[in-house]
Backbone atoms as SQL, in Angstrom:
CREATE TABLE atoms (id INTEGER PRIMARY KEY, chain TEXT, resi INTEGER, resn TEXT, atom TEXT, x REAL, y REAL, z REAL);
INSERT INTO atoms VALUES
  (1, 'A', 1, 'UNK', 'N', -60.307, 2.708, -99.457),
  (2, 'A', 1, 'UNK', 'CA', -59.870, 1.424, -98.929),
  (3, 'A', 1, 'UNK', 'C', -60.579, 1.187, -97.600),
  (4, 'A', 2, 'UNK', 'N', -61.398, 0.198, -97.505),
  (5, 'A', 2, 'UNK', 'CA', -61.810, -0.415, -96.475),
  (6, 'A', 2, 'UNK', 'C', -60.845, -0.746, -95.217),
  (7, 'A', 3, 'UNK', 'N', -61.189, -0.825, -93.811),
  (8, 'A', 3, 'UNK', 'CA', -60.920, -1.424, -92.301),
  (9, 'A', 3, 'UNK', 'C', -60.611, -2.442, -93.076),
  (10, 'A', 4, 'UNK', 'N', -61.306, -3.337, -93.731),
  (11, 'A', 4, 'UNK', 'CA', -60.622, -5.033, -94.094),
  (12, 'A', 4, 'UNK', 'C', -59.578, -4.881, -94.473),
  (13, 'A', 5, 'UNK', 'N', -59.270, -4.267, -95.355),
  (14, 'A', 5, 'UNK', 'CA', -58.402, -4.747, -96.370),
  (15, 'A', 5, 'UNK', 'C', -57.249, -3.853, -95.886),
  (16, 'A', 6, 'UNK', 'N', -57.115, -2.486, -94.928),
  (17, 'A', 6, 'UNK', 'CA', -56.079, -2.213, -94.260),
  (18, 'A', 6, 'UNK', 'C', -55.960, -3.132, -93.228),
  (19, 'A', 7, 'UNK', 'N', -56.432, -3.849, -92.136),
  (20, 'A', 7, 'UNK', 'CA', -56.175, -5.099, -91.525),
  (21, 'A', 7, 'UNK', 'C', -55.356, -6.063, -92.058),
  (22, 'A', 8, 'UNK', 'N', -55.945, -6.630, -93.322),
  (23, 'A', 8, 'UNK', 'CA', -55.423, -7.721, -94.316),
  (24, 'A', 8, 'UNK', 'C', -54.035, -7.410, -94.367),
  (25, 'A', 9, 'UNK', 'N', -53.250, -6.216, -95.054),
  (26, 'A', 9, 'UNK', 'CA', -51.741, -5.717, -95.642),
  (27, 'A', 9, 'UNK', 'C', -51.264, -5.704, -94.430),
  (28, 'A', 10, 'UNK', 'N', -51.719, -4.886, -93.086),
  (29, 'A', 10, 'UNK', 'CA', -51.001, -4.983, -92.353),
  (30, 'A', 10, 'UNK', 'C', -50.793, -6.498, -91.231),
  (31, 'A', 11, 'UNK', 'N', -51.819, -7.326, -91.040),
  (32, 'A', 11, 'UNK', 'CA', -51.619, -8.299, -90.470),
  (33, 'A', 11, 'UNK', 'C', -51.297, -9.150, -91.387),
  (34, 'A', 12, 'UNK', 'N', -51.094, -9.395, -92.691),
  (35, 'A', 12, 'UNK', 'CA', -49.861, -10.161, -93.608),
  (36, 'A', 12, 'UNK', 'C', -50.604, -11.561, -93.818),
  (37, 'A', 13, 'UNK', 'N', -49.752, -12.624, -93.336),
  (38, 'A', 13, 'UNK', 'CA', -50.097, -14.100, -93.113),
  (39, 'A', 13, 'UNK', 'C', -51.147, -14.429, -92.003),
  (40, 'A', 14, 'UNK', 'N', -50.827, -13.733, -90.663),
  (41, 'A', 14, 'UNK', 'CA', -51.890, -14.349, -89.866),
  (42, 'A', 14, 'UNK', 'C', -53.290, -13.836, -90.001),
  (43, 'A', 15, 'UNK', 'N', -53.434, -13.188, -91.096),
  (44, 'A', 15, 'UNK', 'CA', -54.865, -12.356, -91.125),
  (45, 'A', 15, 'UNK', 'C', -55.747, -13.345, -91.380),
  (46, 'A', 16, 'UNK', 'N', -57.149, -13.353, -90.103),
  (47, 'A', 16, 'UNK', 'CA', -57.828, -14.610, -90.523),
  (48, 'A', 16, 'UNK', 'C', -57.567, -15.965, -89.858),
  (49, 'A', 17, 'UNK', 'N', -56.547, -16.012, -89.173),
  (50, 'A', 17, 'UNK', 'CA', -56.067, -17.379, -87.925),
  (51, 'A', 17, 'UNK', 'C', -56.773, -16.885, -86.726),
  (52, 'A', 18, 'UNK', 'N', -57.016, -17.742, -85.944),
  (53, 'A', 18, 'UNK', 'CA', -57.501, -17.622, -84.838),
  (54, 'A', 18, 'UNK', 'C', -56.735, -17.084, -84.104),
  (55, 'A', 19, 'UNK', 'N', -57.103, -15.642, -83.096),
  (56, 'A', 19, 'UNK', 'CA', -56.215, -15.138, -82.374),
  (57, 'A', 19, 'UNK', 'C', -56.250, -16.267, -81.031),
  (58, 'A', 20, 'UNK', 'N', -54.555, -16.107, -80.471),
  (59, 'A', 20, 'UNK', 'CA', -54.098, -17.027, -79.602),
  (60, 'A', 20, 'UNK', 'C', -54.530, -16.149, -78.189),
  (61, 'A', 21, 'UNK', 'N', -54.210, -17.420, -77.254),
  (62, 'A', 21, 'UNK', 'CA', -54.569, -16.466, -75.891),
  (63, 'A', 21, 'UNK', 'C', -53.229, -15.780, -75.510),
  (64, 'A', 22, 'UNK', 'N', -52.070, -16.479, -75.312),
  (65, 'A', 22, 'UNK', 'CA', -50.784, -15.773, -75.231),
  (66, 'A', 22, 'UNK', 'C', -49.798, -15.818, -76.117),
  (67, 'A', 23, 'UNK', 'N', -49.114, -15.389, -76.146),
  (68, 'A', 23, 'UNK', 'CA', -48.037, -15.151, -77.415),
  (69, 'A', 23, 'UNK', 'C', -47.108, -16.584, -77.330),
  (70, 'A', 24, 'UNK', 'N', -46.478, -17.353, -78.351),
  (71, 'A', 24, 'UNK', 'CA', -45.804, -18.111, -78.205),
  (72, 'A', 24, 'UNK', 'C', -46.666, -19.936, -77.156),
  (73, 'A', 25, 'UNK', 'N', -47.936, -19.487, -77.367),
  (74, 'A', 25, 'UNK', 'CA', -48.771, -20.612, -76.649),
  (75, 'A', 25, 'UNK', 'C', -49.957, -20.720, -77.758),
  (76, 'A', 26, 'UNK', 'N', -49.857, -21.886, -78.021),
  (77, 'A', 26, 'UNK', 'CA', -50.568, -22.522, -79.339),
  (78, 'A', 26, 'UNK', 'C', -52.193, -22.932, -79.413),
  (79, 'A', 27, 'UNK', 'N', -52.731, -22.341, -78.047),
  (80, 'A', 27, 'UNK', 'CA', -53.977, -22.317, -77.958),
  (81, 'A', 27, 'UNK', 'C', -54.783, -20.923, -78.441),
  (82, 'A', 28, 'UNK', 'N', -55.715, -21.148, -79.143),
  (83, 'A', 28, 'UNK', 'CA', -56.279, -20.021, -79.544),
  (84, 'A', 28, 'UNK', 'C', -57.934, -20.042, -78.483),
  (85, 'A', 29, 'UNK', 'N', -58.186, -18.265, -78.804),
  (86, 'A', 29, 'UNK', 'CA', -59.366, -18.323, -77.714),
  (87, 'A', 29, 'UNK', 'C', -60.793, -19.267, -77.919),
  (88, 'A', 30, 'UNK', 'N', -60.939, -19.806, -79.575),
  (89, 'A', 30, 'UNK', 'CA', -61.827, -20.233, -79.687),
  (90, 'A', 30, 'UNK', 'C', -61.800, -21.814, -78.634),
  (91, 'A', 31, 'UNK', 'N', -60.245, -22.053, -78.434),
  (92, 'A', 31, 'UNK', 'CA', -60.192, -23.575, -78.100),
  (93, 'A', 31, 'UNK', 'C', -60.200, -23.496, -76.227),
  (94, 'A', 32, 'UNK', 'N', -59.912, -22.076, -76.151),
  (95, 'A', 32, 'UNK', 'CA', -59.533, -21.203, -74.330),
  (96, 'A', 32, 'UNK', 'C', -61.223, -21.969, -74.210),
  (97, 'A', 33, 'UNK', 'N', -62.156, -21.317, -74.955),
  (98, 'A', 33, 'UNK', 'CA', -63.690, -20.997, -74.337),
  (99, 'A', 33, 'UNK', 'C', -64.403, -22.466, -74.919),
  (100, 'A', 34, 'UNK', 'N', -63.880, -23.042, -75.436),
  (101, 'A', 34, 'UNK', 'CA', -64.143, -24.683, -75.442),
  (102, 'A', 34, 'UNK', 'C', -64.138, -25.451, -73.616),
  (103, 'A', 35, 'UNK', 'N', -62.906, -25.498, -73.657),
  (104, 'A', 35, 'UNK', 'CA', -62.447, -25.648, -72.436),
  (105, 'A', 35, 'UNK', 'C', -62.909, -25.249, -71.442),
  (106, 'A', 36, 'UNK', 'N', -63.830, -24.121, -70.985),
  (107, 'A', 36, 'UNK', 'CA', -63.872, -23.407, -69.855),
  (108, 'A', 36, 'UNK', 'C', -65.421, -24.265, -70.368),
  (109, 'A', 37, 'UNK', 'N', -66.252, -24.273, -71.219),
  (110, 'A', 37, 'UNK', 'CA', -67.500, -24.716, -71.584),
  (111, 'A', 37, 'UNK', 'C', -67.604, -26.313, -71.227),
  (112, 'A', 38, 'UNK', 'N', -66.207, -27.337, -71.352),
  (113, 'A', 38, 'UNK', 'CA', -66.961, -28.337, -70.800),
  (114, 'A', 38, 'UNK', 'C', -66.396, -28.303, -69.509),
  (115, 'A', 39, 'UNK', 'N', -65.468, -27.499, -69.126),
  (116, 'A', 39, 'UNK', 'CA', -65.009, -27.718, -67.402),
  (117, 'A', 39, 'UNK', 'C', -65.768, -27.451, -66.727),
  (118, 'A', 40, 'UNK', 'N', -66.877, -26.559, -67.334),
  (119, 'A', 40, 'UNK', 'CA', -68.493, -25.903, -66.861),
  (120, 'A', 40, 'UNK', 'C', -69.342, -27.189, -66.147),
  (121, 'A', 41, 'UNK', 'N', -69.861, -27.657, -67.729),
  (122, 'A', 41, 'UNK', 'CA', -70.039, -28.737, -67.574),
  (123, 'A', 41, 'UNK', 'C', -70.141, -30.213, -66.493),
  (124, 'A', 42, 'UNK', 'N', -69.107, -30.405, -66.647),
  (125, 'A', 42, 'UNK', 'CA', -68.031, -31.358, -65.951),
  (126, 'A', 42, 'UNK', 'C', -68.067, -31.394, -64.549),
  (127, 'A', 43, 'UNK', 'N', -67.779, -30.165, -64.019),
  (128, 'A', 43, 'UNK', 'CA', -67.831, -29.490, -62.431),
  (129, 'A', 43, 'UNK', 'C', -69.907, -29.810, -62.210),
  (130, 'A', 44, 'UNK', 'N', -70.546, -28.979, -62.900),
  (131, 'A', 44, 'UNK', 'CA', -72.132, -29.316, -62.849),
  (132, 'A', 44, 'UNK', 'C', -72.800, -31.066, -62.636),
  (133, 'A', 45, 'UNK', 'N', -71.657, -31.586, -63.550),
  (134, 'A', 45, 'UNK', 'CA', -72.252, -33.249, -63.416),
  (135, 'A', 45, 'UNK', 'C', -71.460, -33.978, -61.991),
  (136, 'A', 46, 'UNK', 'N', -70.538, -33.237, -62.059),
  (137, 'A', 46, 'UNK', 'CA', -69.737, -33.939, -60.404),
  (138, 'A', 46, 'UNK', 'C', -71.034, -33.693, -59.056),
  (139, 'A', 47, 'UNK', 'N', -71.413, -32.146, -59.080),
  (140, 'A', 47, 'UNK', 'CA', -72.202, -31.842, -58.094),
  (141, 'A', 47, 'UNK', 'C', -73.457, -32.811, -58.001),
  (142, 'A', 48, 'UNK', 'N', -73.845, -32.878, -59.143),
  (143, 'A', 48, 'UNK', 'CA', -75.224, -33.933, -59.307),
  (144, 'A', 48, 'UNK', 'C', -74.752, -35.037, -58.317),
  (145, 'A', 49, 'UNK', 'N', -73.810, -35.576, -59.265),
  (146, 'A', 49, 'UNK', 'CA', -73.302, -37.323, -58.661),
  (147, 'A', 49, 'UNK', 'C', -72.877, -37.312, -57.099),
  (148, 'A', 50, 'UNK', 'N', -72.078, -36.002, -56.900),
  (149, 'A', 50, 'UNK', 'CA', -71.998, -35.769, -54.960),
  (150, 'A', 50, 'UNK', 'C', -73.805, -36.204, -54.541),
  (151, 'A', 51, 'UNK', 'N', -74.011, -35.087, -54.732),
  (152, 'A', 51, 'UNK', 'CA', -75.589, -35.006, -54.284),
  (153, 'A', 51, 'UNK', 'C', -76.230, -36.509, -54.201),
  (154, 'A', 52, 'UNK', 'N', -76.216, -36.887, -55.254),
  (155, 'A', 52, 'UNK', 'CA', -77.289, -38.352, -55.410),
  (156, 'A', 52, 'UNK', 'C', -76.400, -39.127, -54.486),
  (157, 'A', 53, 'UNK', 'N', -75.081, -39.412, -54.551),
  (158, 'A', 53, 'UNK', 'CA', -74.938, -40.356, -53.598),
  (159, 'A', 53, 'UNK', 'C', -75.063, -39.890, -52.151),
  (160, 'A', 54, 'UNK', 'N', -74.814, -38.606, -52.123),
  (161, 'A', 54, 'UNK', 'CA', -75.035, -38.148, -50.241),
  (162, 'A', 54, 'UNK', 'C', -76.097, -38.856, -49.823),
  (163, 'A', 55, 'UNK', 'N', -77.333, -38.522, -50.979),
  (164, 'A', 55, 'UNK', 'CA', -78.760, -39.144, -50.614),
  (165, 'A', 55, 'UNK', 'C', -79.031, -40.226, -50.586),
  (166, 'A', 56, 'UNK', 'N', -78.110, -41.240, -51.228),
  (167, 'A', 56, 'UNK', 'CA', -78.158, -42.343, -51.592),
  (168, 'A', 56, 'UNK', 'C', -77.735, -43.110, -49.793),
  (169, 'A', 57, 'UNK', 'N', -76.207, -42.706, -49.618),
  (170, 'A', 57, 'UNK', 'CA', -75.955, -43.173, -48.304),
  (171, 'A', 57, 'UNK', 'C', -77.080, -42.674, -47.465),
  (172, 'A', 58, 'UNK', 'N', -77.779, -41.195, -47.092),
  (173, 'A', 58, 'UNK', 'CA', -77.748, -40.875, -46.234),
  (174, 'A', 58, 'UNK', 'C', -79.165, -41.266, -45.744),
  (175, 'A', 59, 'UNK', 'N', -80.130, -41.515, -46.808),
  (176, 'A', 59, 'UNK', 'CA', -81.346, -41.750, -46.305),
  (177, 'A', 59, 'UNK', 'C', -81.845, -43.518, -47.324),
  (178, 'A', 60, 'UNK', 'N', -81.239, -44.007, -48.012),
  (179, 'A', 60, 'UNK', 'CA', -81.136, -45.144, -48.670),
  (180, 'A', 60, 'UNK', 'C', -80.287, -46.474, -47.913),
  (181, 'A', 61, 'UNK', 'N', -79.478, -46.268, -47.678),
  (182, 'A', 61, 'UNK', 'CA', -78.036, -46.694, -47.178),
  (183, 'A', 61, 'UNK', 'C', -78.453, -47.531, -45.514),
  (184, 'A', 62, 'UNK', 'N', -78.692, -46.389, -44.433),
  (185, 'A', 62, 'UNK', 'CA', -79.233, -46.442, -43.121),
  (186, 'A', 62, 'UNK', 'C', -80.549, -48.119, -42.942),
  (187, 'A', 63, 'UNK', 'N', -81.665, -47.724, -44.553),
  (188, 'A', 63, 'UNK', 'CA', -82.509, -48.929, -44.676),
  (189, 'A', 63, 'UNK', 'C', -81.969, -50.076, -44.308),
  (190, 'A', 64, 'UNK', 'N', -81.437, -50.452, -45.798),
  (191, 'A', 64, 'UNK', 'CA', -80.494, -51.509, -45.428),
  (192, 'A', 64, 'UNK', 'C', -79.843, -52.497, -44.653),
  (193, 'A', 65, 'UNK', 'N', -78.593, -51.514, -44.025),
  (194, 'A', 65, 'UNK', 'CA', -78.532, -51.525, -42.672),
  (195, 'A', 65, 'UNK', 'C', -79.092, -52.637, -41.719),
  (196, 'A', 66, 'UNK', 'N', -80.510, -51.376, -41.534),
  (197, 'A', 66, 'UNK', 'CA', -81.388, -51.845, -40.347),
  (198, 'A', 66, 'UNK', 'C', -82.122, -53.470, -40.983),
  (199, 'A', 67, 'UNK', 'N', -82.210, -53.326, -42.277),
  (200, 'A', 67, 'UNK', 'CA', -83.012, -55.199, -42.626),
  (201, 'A', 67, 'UNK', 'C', -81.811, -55.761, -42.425),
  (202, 'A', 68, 'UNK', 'N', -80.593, -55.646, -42.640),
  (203, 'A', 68, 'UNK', 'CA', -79.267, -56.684, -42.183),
  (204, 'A', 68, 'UNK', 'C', -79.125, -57.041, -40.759),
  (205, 'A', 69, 'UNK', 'N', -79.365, -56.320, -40.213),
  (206, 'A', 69, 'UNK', 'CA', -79.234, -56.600, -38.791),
  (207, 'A', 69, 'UNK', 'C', -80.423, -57.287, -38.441),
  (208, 'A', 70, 'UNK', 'N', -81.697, -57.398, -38.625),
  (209, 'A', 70, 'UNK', 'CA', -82.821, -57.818, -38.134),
  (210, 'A', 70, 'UNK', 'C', -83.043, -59.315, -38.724),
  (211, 'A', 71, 'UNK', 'N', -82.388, -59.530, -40.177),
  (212, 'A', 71, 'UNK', 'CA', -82.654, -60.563, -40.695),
  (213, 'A', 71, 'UNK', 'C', -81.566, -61.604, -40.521);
């Protein structure tokens, strides 16, 4: 008898479900490491958009400005 198939008898029904992250919490790890993959994401595209606008005010912004006042 195969590791599988002693796994199989003894884990019964859930043999083959996605193991959960905690007991009695309905998220399983495949959906844990979803999550952490676009919060990855997500956090990476915020920094961009900080960045571009810092640059945007900080050396874009000042131009402006100075033609409003002159014109």
């Amino acid at each position: 008898m195969g590791e599988s198939k002693r796994r199989q008898e003894a884990m019964g029904d859930s043999y083959g479900k996605p193991e959960s992250v905690l007991p009695g919490i309905p998220i399983s790890k495949d959906t844990a490491a979803k999550f952490v993959s676009w919060s990855t994401k997500g956090a990476w595209a915020g920094i961009i958009l900080m960045i571009g606008a810092w640059l945007t005010i900080r050396f874009i912004g000042p131009g402006f400005g100075w033609w409003t006042l002159t014109n």
